[in-house]
One Martini backbone bead per residue (centre of mass of N, CA, C, O) as a GRO file, in nm:
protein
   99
    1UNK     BB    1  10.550  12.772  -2.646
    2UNK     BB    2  10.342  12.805  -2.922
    3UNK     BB    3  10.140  12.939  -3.130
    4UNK     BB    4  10.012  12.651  -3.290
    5UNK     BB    5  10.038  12.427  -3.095
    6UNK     BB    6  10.001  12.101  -2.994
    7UNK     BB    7   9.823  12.049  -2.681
    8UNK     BB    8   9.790  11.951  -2.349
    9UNK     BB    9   9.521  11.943  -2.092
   10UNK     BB   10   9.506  11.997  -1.780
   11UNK     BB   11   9.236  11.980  -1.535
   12UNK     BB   12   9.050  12.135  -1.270
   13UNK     BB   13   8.722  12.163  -1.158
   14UNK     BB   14   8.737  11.999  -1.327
   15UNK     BB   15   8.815  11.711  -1.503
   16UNK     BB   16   9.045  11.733  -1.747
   17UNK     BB   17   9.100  11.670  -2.131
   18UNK     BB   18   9.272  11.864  -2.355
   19UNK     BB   19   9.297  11.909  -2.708
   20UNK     BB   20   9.509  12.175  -2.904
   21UNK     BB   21   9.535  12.411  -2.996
   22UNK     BB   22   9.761  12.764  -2.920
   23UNK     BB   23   9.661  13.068  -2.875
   24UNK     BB   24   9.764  13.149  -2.616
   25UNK     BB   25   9.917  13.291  -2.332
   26UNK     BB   26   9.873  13.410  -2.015
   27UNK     BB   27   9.857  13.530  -1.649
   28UNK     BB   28   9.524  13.426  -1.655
   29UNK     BB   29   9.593  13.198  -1.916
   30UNK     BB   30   9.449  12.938  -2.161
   31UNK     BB   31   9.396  12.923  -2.535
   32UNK     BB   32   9.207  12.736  -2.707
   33UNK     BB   33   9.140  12.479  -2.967
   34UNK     BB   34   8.916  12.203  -2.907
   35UNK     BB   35   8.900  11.821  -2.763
   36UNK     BB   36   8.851  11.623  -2.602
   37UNK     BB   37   8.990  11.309  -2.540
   38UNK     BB   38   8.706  11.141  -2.525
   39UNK     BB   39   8.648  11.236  -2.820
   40UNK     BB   40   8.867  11.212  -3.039
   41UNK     BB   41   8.818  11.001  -3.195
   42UNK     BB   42   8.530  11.052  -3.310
   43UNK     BB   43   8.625  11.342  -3.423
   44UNK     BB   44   8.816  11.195  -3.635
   45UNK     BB   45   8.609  10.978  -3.793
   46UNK     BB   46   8.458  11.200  -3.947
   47UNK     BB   47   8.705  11.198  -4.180
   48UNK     BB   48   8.690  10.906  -4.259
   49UNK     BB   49   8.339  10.874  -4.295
   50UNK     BB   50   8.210  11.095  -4.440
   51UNK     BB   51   8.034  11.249  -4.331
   52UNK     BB   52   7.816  11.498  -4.350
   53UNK     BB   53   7.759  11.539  -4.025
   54UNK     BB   54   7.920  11.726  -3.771
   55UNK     BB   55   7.892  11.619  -3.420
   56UNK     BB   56   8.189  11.713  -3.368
   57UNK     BB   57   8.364  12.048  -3.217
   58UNK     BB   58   8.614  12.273  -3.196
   59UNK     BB   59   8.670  12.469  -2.958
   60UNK     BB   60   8.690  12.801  -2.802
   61UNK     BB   61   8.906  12.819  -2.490
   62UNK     BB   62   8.951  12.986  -2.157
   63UNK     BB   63   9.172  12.901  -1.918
   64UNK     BB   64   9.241  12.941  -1.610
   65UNK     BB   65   9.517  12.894  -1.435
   66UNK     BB   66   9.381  12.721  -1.172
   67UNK     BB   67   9.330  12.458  -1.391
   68UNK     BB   68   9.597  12.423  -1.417
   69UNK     BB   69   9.825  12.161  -1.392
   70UNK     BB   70   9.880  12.115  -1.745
   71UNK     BB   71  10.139  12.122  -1.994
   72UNK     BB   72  10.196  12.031  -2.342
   73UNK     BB   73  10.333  11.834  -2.593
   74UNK     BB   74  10.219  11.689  -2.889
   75UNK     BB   75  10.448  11.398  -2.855
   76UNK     BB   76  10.668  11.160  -2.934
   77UNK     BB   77  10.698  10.820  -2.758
   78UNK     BB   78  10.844  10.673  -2.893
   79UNK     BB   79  10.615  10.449  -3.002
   80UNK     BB   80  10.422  10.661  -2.911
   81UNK     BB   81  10.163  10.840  -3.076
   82UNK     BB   82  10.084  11.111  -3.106
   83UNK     BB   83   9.770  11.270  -3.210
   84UNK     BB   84   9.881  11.404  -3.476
   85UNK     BB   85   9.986  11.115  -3.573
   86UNK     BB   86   9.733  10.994  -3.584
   87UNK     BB   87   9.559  11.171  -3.747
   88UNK     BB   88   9.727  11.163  -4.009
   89UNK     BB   89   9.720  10.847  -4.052
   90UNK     BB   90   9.369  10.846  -4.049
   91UNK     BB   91   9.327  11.113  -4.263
   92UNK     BB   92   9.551  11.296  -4.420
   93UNK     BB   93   9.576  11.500  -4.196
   94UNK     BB   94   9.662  11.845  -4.048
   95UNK     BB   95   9.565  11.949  -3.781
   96UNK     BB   96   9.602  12.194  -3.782
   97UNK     BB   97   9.412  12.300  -4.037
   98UNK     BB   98   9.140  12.183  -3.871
   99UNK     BB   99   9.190  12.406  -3.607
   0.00000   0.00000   0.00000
């Protein structure tokens, strides 16, 4: 995985999942830009809907390693659209641009 990498984050204590570009990697955690999963389509909506005013803003956080239980790539499995993939396709827009 590289800086600029589209990633997605599992996380402990509290539990979470985070999309986001990939900041940084250092052997005491992980820096991304981006917006917990459970956001992401609400997110998304922002750019569909025109809205004039964005309610959701993807943050730049460095997380230690000790909440990381898993990093991966966020890539298109078989038939199941990557998340860079739904959002090229909903909003005609590349995520890495929008991060």
């Amino acid at each position: 995985m590289e800086a600029g990498s589209i990633i997605i984050l599992n996380l402990q204590d509290p539990r979470e999942k985070i999309i986001g570009k990939l900041l940084a990697i250092s052997p005491s955690g992980i820096t991304i830009k981006g917006v917990d999963v459970n956001s992401f389509n609400d997110w998304m909506k922002q750019f569909t809907h025109k809205q004039t005013a964005a309610i959701i803003f993807p943050t730049t956080v460095f997380f230690p390693l000790h909440r990381v239980v898993s990093c991966y790539l966020d890539e298109n499995m078989g038939d199941v659209p990557s998340f860079s993939s739904q959002f090229k396709v909903k909003t005609k827009r590349e995520i890495t641009k929008v991060l």
